[in-house]
DRENZAMAR-738183 format. One line per 4 residues: number of its first residue (from 1); their letters; for each residue x, y, z of C-alpha. Coordinates in nm, 4 decimals. Layout:
% DRENZAMAR-738183
NUM) A) X Y Z  ...
//
This chain:
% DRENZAMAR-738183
1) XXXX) 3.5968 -16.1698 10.7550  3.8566 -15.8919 10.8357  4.1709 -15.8419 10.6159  4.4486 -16.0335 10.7190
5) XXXX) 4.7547 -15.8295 10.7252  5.1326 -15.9036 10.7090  5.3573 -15.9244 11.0355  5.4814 -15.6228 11.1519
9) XXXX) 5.7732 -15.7578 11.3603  5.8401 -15.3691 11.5288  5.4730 -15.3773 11.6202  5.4995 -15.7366 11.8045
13) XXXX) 5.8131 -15.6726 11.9665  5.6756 -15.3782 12.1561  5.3969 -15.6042 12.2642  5.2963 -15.7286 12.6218
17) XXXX) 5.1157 -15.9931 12.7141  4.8564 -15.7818 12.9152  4.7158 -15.6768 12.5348  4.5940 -16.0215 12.5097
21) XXXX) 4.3797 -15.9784 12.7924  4.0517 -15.7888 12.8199  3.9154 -15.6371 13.1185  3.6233 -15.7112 13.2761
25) XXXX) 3.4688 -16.0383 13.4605  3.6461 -16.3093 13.5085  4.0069 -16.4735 13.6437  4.2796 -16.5752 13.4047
29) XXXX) 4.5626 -16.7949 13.5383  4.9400 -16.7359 13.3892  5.1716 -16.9781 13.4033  5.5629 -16.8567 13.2990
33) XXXX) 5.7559 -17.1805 13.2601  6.1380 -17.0430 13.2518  6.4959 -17.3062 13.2794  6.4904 -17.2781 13.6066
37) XXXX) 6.1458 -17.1975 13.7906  5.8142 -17.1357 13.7446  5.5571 -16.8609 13.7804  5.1987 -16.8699 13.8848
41) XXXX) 4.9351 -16.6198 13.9357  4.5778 -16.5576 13.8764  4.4767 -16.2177 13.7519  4.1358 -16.0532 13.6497
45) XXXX) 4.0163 -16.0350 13.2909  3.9502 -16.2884 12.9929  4.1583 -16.3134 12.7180  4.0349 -16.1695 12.3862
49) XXXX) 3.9007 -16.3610 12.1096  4.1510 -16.6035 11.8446  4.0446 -16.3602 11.5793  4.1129 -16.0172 11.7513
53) XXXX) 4.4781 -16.2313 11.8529  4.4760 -16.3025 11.4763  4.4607 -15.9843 11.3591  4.6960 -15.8407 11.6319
57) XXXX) 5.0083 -16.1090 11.5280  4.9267 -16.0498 11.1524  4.8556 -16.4203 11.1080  4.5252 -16.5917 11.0247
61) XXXX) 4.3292 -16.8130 11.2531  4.1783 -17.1256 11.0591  3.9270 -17.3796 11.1902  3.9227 -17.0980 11.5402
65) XXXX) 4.2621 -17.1515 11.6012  4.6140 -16.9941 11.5964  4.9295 -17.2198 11.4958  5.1998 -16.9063 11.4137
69) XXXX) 5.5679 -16.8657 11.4445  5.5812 -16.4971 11.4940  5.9158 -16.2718 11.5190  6.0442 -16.6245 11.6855
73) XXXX) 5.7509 -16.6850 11.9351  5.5602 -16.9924 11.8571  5.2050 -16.9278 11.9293  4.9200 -17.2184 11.9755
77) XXXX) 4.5809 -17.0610 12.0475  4.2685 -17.2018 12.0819  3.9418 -17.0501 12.2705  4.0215 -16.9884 12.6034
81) XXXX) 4.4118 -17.0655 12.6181  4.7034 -16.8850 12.4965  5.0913 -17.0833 12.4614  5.3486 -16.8952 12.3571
85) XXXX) 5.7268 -17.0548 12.3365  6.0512 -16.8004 12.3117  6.3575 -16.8581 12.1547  6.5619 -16.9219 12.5061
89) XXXX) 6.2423 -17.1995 12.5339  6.0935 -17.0201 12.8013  5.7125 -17.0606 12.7635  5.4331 -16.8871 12.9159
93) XXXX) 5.0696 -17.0131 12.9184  4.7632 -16.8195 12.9809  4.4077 -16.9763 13.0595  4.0778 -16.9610 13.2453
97) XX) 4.0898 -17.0375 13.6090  3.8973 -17.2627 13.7470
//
């Protein structure tokens, strides 16, 4: 099992959603849920593993799963699906596409 480290909250900050993703086969839907509209779109890739995720946020995953509040994103991962809510309660979802 890898080492779990602390949060790093200038490492997070700087992050994007596209290093959750991996490249390769595949089609990912994202879903951006803000006050007032909401995004859609499909892209290519799959996103990476709840313990790679895990070891990115500086949390640990227990029972292959990710319940975190991290630099004030909530983040709920389980295989396959990604939900993270922002402070302003924007939320944006990323799964498989079907």
């Amino acid at each position: 099992m890898p080492c779990v480290h602390p949060p790093e909250p200038e490492k997070v900050k700087e992050m994007a959603e596209e290093s959750f993703i991996r490249e390769g086969k595949g089609k990912l839907k994202v879903i951006i849920e803000g006050k007032d509209e909401t995004l859609e779109t499909t892209i290519n890739g799959s996103l990476k593993s709840v313990e790679e995720i895990a070891e990115m946020l500086g949390v640990e995953a227990k029972d292959g799963r990710i319940e975190a509040v991290v630099d004030g994103v909530s983040v709920k991962m389980e295989r396959g699906r990604l939900e993270m809510e922002f402070e302003n309660g924007d939320r944006m979802t990323i799964e498989g596409a079907k």
